[in-house]
C-alpha positions in Angstrom: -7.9 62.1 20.5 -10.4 62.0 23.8 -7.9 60.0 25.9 -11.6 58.4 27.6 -13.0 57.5 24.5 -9.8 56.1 23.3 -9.3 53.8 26.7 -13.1 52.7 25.6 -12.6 51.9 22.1 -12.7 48.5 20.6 -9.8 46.4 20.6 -9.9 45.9 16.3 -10.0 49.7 16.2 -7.4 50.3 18.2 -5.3 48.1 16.0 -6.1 49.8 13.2 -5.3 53.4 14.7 -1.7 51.8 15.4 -1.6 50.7 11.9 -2.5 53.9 9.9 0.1 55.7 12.9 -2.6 57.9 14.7 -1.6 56.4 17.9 1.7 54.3 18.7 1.9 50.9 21.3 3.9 53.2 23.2 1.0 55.7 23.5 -1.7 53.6 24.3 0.3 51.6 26.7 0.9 54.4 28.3 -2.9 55.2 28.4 -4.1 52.1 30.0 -1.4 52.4 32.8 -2.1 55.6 33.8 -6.0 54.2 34.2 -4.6 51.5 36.2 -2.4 53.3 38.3 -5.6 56.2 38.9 -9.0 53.3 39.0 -7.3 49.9 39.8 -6.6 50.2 43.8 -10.7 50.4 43.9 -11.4 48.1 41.3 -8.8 45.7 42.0 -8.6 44.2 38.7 -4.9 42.9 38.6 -3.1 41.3 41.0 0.2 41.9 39.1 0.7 45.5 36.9 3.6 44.7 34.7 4.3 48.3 33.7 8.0 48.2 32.8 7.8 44.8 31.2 4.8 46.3 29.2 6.4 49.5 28.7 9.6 48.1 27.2 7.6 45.9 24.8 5.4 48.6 23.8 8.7 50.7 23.1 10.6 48.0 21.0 6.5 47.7 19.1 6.6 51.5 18.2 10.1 51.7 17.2 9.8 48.2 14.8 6.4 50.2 13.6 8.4 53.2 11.9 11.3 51.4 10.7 9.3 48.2 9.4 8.9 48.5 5.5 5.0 49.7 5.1 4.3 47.0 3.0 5.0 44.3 5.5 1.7 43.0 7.1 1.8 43.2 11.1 -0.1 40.7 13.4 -4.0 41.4 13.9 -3.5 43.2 17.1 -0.1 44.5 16.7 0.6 47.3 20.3 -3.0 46.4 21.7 -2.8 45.8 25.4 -4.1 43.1 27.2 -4.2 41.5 30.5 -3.9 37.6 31.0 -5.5 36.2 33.6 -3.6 34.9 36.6 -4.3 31.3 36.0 -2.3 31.4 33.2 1.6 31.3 33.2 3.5 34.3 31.6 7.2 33.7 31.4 9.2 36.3 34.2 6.0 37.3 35.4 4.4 36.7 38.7 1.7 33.9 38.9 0.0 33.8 42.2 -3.1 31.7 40.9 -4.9 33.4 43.6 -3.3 31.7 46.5 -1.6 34.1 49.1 1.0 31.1 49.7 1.9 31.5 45.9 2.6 35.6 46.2 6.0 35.4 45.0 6.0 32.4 42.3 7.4 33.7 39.2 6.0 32.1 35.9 9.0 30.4 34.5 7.2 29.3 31.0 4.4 30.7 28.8 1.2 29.4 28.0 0.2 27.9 24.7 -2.2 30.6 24.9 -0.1 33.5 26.3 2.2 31.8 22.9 -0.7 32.7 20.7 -1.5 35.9 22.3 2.3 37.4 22.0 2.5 36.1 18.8 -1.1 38.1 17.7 1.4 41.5 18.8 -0.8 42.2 22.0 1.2 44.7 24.8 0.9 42.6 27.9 -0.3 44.9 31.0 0.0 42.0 33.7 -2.4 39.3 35.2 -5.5 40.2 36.1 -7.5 38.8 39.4 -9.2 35.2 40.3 -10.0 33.2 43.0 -7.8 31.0 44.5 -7.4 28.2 41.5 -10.5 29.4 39.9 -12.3 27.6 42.0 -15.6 30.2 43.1 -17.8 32.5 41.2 -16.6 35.5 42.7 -13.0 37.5 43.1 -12.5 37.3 46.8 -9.1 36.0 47.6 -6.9 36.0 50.9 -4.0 38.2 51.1 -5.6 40.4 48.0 -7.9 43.4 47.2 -11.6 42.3 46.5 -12.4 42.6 42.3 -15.2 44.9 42.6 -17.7 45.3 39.6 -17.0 49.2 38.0 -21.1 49.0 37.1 -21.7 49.4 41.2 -18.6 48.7 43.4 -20.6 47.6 45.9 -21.1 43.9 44.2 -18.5 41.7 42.8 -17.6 41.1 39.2 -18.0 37.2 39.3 -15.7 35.0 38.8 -13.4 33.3 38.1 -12.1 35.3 35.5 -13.4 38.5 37.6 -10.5 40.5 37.3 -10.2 39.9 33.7 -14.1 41.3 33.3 -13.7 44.3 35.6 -10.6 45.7 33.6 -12.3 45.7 30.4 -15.6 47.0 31.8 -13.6 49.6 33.7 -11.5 51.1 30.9 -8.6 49.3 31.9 -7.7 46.9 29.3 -9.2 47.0 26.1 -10.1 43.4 26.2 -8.7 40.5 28.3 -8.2 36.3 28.1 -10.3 34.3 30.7 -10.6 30.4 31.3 -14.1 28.7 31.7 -14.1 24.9 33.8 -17.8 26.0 35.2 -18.8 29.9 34.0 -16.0 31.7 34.6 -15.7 33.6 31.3 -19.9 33.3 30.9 -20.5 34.7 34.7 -18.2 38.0 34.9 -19.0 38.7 31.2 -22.5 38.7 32.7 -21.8 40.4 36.2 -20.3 43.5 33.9 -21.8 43.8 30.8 -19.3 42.4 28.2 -19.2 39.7 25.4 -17.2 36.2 26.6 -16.9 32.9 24.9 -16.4 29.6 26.4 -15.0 27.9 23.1 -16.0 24.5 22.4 -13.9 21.7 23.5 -10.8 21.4 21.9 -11.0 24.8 20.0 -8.3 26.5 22.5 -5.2 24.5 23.6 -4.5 23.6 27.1 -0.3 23.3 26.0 2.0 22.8 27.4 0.6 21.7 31.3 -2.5 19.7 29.3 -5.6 18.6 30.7 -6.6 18.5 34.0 -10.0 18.8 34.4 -11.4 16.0 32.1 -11.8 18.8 29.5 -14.8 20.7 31.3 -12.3 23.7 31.1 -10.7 26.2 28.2 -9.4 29.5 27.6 -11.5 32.2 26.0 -12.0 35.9 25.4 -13.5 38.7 26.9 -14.4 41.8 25.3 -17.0 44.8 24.5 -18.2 44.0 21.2 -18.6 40.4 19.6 -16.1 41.2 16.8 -13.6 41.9 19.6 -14.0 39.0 21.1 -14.7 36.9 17.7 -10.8 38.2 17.0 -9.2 37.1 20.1 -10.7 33.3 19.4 -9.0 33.6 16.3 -6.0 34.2 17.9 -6.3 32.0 20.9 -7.5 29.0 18.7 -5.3 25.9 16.8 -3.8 22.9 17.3 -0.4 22.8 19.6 1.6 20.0 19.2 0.1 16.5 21.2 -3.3 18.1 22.3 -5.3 15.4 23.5 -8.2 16.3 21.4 -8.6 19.3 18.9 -10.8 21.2 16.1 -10.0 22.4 12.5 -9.2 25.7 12.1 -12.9 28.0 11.1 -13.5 28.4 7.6 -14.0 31.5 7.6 -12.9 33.1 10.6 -14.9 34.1 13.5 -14.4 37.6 12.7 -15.5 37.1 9.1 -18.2 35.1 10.5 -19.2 37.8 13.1 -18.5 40.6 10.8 -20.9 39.5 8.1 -24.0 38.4 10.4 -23.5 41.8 11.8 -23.7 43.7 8.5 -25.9 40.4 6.5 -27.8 39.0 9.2 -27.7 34.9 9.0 -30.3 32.7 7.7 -33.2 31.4 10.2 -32.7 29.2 12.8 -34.2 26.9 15.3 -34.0 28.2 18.9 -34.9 26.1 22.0 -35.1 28.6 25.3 -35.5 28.1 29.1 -35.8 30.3 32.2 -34.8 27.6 34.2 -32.6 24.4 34.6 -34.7 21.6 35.7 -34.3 19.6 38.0 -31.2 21.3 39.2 -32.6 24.9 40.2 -36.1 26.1 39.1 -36.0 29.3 40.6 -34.9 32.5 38.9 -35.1 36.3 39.5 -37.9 38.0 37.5 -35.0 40.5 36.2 -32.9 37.2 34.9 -35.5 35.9 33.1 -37.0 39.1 31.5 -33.5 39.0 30.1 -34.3 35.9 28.3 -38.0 36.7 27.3 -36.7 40.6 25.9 -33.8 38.4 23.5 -36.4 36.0 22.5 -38.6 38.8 20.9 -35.2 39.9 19.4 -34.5 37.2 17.6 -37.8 36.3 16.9 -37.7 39.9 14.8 -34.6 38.5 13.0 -36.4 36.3 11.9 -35.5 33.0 14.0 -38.1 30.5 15.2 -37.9 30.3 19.5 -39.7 27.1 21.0 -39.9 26.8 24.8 -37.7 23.8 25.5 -34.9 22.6 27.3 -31.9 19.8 28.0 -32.2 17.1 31.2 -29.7 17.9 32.8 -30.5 15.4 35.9 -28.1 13.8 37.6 -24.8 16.0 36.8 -24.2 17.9 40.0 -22.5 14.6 41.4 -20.3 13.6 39.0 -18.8 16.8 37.5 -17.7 18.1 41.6 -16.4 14.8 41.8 -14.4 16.1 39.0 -14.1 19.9 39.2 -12.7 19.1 43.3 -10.2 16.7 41.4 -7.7 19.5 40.9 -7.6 20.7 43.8 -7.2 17.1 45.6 -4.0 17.2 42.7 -2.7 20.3 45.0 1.0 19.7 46.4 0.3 22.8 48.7 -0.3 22.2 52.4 -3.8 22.6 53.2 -3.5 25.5 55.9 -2.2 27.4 53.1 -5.9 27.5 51.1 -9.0 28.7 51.4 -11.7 27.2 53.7 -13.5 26.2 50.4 -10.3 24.4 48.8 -9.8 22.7 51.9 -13.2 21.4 51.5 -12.9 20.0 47.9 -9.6 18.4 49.2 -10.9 16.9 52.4 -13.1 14.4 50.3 -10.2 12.8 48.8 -11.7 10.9 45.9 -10.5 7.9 44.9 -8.9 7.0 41.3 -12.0 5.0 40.9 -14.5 7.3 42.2 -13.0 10.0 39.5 -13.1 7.8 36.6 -16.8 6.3 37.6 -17.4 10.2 38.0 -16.1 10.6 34.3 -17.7 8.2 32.7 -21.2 9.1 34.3 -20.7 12.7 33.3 -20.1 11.7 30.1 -23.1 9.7 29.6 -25.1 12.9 30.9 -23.5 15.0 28.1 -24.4 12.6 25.6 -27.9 13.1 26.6 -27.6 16.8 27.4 -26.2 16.9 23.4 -28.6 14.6 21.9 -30.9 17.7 22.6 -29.4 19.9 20.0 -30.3 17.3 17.2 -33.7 19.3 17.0 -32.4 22.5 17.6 -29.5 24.9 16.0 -28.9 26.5 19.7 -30.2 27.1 22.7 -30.8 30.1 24.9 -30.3 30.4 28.2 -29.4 33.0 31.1 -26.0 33.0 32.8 -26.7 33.2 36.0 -30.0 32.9 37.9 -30.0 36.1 39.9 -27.5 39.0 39.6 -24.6 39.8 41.0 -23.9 39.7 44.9 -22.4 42.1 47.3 -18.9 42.0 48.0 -18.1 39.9 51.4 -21.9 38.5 51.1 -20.8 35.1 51.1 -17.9 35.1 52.8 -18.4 34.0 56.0 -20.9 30.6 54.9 -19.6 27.4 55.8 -18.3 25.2 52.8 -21.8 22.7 52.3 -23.9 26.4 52.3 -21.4 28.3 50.1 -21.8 25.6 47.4 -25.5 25.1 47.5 -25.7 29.0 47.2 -23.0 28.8 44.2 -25.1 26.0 42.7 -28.4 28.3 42.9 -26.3 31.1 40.9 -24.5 29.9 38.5 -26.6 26.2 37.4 -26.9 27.2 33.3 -23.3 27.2 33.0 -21.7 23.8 34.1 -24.0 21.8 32.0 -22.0 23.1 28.8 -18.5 22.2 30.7 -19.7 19.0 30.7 -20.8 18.3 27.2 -17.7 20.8 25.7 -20.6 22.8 23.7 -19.9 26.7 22.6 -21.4 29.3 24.6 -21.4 33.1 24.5 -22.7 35.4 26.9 -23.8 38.7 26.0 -25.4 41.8 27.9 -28.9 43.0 27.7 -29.2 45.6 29.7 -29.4 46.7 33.7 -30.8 45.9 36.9 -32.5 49.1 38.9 -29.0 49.0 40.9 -27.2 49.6 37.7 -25.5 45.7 37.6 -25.3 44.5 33.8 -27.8 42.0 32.6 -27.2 38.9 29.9 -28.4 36.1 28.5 -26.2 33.0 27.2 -26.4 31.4 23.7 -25.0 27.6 23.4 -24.0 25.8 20.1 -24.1 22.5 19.3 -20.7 20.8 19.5 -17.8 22.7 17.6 -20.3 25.6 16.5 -18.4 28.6 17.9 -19.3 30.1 14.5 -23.4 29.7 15.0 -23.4 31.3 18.3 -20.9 34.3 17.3 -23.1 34.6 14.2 -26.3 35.2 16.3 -24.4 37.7 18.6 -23.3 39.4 16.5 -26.6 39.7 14.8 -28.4 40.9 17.9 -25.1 43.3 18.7 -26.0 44.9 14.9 -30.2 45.2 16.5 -29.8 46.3 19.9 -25.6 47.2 20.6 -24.6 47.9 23.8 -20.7 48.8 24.1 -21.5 52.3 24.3 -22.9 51.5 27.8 -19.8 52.8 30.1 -19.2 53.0 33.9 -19.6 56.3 35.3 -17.5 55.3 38.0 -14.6 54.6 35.2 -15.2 57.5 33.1 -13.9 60.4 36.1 -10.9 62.4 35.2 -8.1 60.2 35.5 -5.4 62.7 35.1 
């Protein structure tokens, strides 16, 4: 088998070579190291490559495969590797979170998500890059390599999941867990050309370190197809034990779901869309919003109905930094140890009441932001209102001018933090300089299965995973 093709190959597929023994965990392991060890010091996706934890797993996974008895079922993604992102805490494996002061914290625990994810049979590579705490749209950190985007490695990937998008568009994970508290599954899925959720609120658990962020954040996938990632929310979804709030489990799964709007198509909807996010940022490049106009003639050929429309989404900026900067005012680390930026958010020093008023007025906002979706089944949106920067092209702004910028890029994505909606982000096309283009589709509350359902039904019209890097596909031997 084409070693290339095979690195590119869908995550499900994969699973299903390991199952029917054309390829062992051991084999493909193997693979995605070799890309890494070859691509990765360019790229930069991980910050920590786990190869002998990996390798040893992915050895116990192929010997259990020939001595199991072949009637006995194995997990959905049984010796598929993966990379977690390096927010997240993977027992006996490091967990910088971005920050060069953290470079040799060990994760002593796993997440309720990395829980799920072991559990699902997944080969863990290591932890792919973020900023420091998640905290900007782009995968810049102190004391590490700069993420680069494999489309053009001139630009960045976004962020904050950056690292996690960049491996999968680069060959070098065949699909990767993110986390979302403002974009950051939504933004690098759109920097590089990939499908990424942000569940709805309380589809993904937080377990076991909770809640911190008023529930404007939660883990999600990232993938090249939407079954892919429809698979991985399976896996990452469910209740864990005292979650403050949480969702059923789908009826029928999001891969059922996604698999049969793929092959059925669903039945017609109602589809607000908007270019712009009035009256937070009514600019938007011409590129960004032919993104938007070219899926609105898609779906209007599916036969959906698309009305001009969109949310108020006035007054939220206040109120939800008030609460994103929260976390990082939480911080026991001393401040010379952070970024300029994260000394900013803490300098403010909010007090208890100003978060809660914050809470509560963000809140209200959602209500109304939600109320919206009464008269419509989703709404469509782009991700970001230009594409992706250069590396370094806002690294030397001072705090108050970096987050105005930010604010200008990213503004369709927070508004869905807020209100814990489903969104999905999926590619279009390019840019003249080669950088992916995508649009964003948001549910109404809890309707992960809407949104994957129309994905997957413009996947089925106009698919796009056989787009790769050229950069990614040299000889890596």
């Amino acid at each position: 088998m084409n070693p290339l093709d095979l690195a590119f190959r869908p995550a499900l597929e994969q699973a299903c070579l390991i199952r029917q023994g054309e390829i062992s965990p051991l084999e493909l392991t193997q693979l995605y190291l070799e890309r890494i060890q070859h691509f990765d010091s360019i790229v930069g996706s991980y910050f920590t490559v786990a190869a002998e934890q990996a390798l040893e797993d992915a050895r116990r996974k192929t010997e259990r495969l020939f001595d199991r008895d072949r009637q006995a079922a194995l997990p959905p993604f049984y010796g598929v590797p993966i990379g977690i992102k390096d927010l997240n805490s993977v027992a006996d494996m490091r967990c910088t979170y971005g920050c060069k002061a953290l470079m040799d914290n060990i994760g002593t625990f796993d997440d309720g998500v990395t829980q799920k994810i072991k559990h699902a049979g997944f080969v863990i590579l290591g932890k792919t890059a973020a900023p420091e705490f998640g905290s900007v749209p782009y995968t810049e950190s102190a004391g590490f390599t700069p993420t680069r985007n494999p489309w053009n490695l001139d630009y960045t990937p976004g962020g904050s999941s950056g690292g996690a998008a960049a491996a999968v568009a680069a060959g070098l994970s065949p699909i990767a867990q993110g986390s979302d508290g403002g974009g950051s599954i939504r933004g690098p899925a759109n920097c590089c050309g990939l499908v990424g959720i942000k569940p709805a609120r309380g589809r993904v658990s937080a377990a076991p370190v909770g809640d911190r962020l008023s529930g404007i954040a939660t883990n999600g996938p990232i993938a090249r197809t939407v079954a892919d990632a429809a698979a991985l929310l399976d896996v990452m979804a469910g209740y864990i034990t005292g979650d403050p709030y949480w969702l059923p489990d789908p009826q029928p799964s999001f891969l059922e779901t996604a698999q049969q709007a793929a092959q059925f198509g669903t039945s017609p909807l109602r589809i607000a869309f908007s270019t712009t996010i009035p009256p937070v940022v009514e600019t938007i490049d011409p590129l960004c919003q032919q993104a938007v106009m070219d899926t609105v003639a898609v779906l209007q050929d599916l036969g959906h109905t698309l009305e001009p429309a969109s949310p108020n989404y006035e007054g939220l900026i206040e109120p939800f930094t008030v609460v994103f900067r929260s976390a990082f005012s939480a911080s026991d680390l001393p401040l010379e140890a952070l970024t300029p930026i994260n000394r900013w958010f803490i300098s403010f020093a909010d007090s208890s009441g100003d978060y809660h008023k914050a809470t509560w007025t963000m809140q209200a906002i959602a209500r109304r932001i939600v109320a919206f979706f009464d008269q419509f089944d989703a709404l469509l949106l782009p991700v970001y209102l230009h594409p992706p920067i250069r590396i370094g092209a806002w690294a030397d702004l001072e705090p108050e001018v970096l987050i105005q910028h930010i604010t200008s890029w990213i503004a369709p994505c927070p508004p869905f933090n807020a209100t814990g909606q489903p969104a999905i982000a999926i590619p279009t096309g390019f840019t003249p300089d080669g950088l992916p283009l995508g649009v964003q589709i948001v549910g109404r509350p809890a309707a992960d299965a809407t949104i994957i359902a129309l994905a997957a039904q413009i996947e089925a019209a106009r698919p796009w995973s056989h787009h790769r890097p050229l950069f990614a596909c040299r000889d890596s031997s």
